[in-house]
FIGU-94122 format. One line per 10 residues: number of its first residue (from 1); for each residue x, y, z of N, C-alpha, C. Coordinates in Angstrom, 3 decimals, decimal comma. Layout:
NUM> X:Y:Z:X:Y:Z:X:Y:Z | ... .
//
This chain:
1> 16,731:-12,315:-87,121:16,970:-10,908:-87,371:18,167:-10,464:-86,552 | 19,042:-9,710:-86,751:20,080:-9,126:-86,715:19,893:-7,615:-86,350 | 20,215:-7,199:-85,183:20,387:-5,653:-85,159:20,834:-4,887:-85,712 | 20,966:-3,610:-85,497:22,088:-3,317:-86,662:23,173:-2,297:-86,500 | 23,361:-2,609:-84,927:24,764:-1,957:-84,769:24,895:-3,146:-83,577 | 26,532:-2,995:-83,404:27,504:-3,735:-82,368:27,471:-4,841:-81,781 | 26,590:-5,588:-82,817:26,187:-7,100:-82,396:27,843:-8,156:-82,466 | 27,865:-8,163:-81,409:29,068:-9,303:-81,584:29,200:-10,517:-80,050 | 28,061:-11,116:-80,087:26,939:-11,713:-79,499:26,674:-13,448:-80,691 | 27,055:-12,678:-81,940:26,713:-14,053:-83,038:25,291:-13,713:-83,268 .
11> 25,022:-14,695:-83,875:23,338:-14,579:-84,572:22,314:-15,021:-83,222 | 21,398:-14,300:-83,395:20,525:-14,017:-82,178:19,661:-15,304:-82,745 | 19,557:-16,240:-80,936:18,747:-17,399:-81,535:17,426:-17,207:-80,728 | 16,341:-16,466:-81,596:15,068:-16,102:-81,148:14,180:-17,189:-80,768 | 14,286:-18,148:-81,016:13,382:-19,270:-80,448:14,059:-19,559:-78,699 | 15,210:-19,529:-78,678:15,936:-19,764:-77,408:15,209:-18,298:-76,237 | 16,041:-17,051:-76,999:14,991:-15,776:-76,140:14,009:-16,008:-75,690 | 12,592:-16,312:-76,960:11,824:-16,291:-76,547:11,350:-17,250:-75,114 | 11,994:-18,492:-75,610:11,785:-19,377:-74,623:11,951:-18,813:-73,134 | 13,263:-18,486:-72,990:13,751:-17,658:-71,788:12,623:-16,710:-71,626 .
21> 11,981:-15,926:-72,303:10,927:-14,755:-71,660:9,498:-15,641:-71,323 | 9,224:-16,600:-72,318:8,099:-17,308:-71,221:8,130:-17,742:-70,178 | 9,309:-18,260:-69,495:9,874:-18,808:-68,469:9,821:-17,924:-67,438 | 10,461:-16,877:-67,916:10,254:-15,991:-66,886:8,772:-15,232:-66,330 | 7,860:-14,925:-67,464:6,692:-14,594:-67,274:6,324:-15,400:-65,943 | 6,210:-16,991:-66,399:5,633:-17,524:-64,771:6,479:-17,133:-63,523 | 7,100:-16,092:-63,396:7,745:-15,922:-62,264:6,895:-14,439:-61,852 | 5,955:-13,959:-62,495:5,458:-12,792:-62,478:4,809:-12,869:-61,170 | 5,018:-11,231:-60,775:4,128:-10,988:-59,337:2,664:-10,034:-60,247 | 1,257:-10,658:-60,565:0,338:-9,898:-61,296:-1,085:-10,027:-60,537 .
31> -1,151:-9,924:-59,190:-2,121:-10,023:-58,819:-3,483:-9,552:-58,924 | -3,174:-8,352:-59,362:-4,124:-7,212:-59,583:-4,364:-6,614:-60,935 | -3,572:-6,840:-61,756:-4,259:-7,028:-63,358:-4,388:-8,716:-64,049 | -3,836:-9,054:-63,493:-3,507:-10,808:-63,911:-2,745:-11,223:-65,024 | -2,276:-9,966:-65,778:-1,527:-10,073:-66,657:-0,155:-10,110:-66,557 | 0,541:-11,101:-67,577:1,682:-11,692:-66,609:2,675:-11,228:-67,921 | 4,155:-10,969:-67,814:4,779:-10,121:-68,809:6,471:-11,300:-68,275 | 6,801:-11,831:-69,078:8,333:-12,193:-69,044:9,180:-11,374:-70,175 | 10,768:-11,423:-69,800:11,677:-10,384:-70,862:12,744:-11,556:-70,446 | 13,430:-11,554:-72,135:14,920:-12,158:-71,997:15,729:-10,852:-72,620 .
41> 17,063:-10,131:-71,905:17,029:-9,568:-72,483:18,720:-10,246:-73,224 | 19,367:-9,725:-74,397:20,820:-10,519:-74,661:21,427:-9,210:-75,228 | 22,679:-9,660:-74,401:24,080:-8,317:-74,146:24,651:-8,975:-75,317 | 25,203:-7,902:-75,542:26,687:-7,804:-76,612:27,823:-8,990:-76,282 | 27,594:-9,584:-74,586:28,935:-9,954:-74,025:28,128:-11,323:-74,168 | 27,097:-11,930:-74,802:26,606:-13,289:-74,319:25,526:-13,661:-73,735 | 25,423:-12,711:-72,543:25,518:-12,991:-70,929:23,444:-12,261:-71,377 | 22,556:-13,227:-70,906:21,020:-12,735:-70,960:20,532:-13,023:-69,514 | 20,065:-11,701:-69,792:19,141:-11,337:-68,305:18,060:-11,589:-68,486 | 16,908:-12,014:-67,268:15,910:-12,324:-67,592:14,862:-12,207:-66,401 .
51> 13,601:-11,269:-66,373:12,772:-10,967:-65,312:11,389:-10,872:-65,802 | 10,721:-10,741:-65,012:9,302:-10,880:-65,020:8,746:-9,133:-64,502 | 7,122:-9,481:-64,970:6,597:-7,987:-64,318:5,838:-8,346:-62,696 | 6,315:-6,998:-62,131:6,043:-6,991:-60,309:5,019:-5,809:-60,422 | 3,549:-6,210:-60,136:2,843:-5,355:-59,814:2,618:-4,603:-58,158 | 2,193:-3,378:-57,965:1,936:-3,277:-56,530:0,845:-2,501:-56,409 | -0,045:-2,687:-55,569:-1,222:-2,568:-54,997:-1,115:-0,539:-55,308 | 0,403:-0,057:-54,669:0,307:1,251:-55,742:0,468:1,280:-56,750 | -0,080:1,421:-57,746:-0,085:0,751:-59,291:1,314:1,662:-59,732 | 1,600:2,734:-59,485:2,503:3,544:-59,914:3,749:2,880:-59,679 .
61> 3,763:2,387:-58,347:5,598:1,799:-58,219:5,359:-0,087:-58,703 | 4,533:-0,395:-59,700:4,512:-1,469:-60,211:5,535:-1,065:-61,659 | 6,731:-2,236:-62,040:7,903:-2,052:-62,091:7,568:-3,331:-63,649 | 7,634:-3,071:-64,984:7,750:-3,480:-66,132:8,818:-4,945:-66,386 | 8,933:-5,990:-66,889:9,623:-6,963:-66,812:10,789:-6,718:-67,681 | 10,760:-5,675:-68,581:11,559:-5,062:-69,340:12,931:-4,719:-68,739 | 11,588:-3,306:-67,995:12,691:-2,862:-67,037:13,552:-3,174:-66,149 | 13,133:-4,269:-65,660:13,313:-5,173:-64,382:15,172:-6,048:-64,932 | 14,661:-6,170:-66,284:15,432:-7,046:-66,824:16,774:-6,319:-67,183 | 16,450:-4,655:-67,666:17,528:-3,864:-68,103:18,243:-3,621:-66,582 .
71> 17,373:-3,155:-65,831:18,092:-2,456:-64,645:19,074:-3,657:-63,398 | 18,687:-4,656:-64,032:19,549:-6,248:-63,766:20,474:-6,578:-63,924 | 21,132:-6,201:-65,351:22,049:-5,925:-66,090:22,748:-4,530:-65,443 | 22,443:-3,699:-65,461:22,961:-2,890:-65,461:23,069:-2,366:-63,921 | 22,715:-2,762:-62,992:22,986:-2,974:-61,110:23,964:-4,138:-61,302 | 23,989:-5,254:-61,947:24,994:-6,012:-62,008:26,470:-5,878:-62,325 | 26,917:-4,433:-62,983:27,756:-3,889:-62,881:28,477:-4,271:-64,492 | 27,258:-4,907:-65,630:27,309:-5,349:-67,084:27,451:-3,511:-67,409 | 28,372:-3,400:-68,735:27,931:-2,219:-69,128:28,133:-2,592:-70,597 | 27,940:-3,749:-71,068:27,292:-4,355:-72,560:26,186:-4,103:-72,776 .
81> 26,498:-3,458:-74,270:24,802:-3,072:-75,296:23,904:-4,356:-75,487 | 22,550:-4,248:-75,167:21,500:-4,870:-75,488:22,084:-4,918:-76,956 | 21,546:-6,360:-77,210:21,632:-6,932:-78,860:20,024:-7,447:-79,023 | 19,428:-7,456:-78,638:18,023:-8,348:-78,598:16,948:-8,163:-77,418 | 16,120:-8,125:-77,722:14,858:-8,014:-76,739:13,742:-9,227:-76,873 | 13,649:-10,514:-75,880:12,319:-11,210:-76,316:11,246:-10,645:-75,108 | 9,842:-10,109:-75,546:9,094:-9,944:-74,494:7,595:-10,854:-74,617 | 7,407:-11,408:-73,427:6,578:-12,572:-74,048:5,615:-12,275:-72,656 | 4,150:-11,753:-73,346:2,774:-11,494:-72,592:1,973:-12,525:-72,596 | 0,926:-12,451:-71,463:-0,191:-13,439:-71,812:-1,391:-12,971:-72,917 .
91> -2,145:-13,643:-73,326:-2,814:-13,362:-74,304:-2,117:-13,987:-75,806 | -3,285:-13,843:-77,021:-2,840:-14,589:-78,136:-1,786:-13,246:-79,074 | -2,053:-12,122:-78,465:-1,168:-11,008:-79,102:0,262:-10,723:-79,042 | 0,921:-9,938:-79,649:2,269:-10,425:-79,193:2,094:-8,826:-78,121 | 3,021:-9,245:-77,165:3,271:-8,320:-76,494:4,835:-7,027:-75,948 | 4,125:-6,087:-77,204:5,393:-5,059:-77,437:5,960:-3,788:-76,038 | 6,891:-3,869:-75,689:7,338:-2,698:-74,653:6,291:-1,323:-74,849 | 5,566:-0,835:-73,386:5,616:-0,008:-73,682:6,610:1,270:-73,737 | 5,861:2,475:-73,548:7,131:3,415:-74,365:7,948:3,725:-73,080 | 7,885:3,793:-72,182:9,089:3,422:-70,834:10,174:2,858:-71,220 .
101> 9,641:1,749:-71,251:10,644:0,666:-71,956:11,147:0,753:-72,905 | 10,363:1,033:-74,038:11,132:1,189:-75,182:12,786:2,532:-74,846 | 12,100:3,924:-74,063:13,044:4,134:-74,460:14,550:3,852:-73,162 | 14,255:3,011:-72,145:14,811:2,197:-71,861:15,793:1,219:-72,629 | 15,097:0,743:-72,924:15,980:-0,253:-73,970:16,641:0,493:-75,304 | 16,464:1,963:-75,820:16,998:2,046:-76,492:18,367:2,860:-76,139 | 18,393:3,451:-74,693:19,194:3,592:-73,995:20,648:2,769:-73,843 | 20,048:1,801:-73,271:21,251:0,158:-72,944:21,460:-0,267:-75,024 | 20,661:-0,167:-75,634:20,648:-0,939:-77,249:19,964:-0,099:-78,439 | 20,992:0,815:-79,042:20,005:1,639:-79,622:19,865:0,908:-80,924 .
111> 20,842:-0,758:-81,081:20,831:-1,294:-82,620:19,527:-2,247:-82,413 | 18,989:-2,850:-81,064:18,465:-3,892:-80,567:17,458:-4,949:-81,683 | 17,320:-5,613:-81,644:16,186:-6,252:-82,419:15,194:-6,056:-81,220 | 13,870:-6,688:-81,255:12,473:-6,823:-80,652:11,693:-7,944:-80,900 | 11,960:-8,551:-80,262:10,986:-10,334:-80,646:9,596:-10,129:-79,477 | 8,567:-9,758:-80,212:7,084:-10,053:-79,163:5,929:-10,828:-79,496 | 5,850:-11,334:-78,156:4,834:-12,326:-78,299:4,187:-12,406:-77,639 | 2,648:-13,076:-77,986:1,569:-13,675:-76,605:2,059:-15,581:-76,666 | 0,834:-15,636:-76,557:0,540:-17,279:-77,007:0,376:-18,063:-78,319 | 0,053:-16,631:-79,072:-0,492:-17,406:-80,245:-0,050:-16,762:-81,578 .
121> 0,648:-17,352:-82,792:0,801:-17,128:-83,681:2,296:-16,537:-83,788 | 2,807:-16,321:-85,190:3,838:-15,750:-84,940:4,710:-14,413:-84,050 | 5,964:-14,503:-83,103:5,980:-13,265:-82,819:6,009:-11,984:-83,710 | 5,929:-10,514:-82,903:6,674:-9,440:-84,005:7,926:-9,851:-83,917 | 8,501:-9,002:-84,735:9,886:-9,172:-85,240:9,991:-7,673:-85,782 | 10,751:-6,963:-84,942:11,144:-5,153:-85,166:12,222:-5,165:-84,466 | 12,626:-3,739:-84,686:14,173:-3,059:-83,496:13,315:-2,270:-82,873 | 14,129:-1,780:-81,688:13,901:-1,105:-81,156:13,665:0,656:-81,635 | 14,789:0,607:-82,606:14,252:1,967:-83,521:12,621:2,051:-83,671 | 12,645:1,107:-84,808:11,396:0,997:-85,252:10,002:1,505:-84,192 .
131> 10,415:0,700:-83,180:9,192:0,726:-81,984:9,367:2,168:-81,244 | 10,461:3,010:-81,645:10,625:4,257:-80,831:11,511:5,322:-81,686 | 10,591:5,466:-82,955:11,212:6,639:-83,797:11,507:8,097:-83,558 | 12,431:8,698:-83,896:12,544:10,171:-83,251:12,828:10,134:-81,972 | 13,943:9,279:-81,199:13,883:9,063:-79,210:14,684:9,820:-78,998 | 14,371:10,369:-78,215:15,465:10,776:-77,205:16,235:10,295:-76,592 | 17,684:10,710:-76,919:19,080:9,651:-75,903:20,032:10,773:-76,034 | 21,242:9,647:-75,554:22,078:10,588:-74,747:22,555:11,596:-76,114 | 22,993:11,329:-77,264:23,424:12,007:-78,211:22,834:13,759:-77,720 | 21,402:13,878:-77,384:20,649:14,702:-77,652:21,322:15,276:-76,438 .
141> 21,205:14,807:-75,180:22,458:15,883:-74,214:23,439:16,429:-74,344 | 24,071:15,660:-74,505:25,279:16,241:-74,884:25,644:17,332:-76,305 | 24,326:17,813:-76,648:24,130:19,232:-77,648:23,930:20,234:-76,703 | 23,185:20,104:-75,808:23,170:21,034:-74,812:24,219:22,285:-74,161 | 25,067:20,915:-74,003:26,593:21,748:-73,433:27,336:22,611:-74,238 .
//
C-alpha cells in the first residue's frame, strides 16, 4: 500500500517495517502491564526510526512506541514526512495507534499508510486518515489568524 501524498521514499516494503517494529517491541520497558508495543516508523528521506513502548510506575508519564518513534525523528533534527507506520503489539490482534498517536502521526504524515499487527494473522492495512477522520492539524490554526 502506498500513501497518498509525498511518498518519494519508493514503494513501502511492509514485510521489512513490520519486521523492524517486532524487533523493536523486544526492546520494550512493560513491566507493569506486560504488554509490549514496537513502531518502525519510514520518512519521505529513506531514513526509519524505530522504538519501543516505556512504561512508568506513573502510568501517566508512560510514553507510546509510536510516539517515542515520531519524537526520534523529529529531536533528531529529520523534518521529513512520515510515509508509513508499522506498529507491532503482543497478542494475536493487530495492534492499531491509539488516538495520541494517531494524531501524532498525522501531524509528521498526514498521507501515511498504517501496517498493524499482533502475532497472528494478517496485519491491518489503513492510513492514517482512515484511523483519524475529521483531525485536527495545523491547516486548522492557521484559520484562526
Amino acid at each position: 500500500m502506498r500513501p497518498d501524498e509525498g511518498m518519494t521514499a519508493g514503494a513501502v516494503d511492509e514485510a521489512d517495517l513490520l519486521r523492524r517494529a517486532r524487533a523493536a517491541r523486544e526492546r520494550a520497558w512493560a513491566p507493569y502491564s506486560g504488554f509490549r508495543v514496537g513502531c518502525a516508523v519510514l520518512a519521505d528521506d529513506g531514513q526509519v526510526w524505530e522504538a519501543a513502548n516505556v512504561e512508568n510506575a506513573s502510568f501517566s508519564l508512560s510514553s507510546c512506541a509510536e510516539m517515542n518513534a515520531v519524537r526520534a525523528m523529529a529531536a533528531s533534527g529529520s523534518r521529513a514526512q512520515i510515509v508509513a507506520v508499522a506498529v507491532v503489539g503482543d497478542g494475536d490482534d493487530p495492534c492499531t495507534p491509539c488516538g495520541a498517536c494517531r494524531q501524532v502521526i498525522l501531524e509528521f504524515g498526514p498521507g501515511a499508510a498504517v501496517y498493524a499487527s499482533g502475532d497472528g494473522g494478517r496485519p491491518l492495512v489503513t492510513t492514517i486518515k482512515e484511523l483519524l477522520p475529521h483531525a485536527f492539524g495545523p491547516r486548522r490554526l492557521s484559520q484562526g489568524r
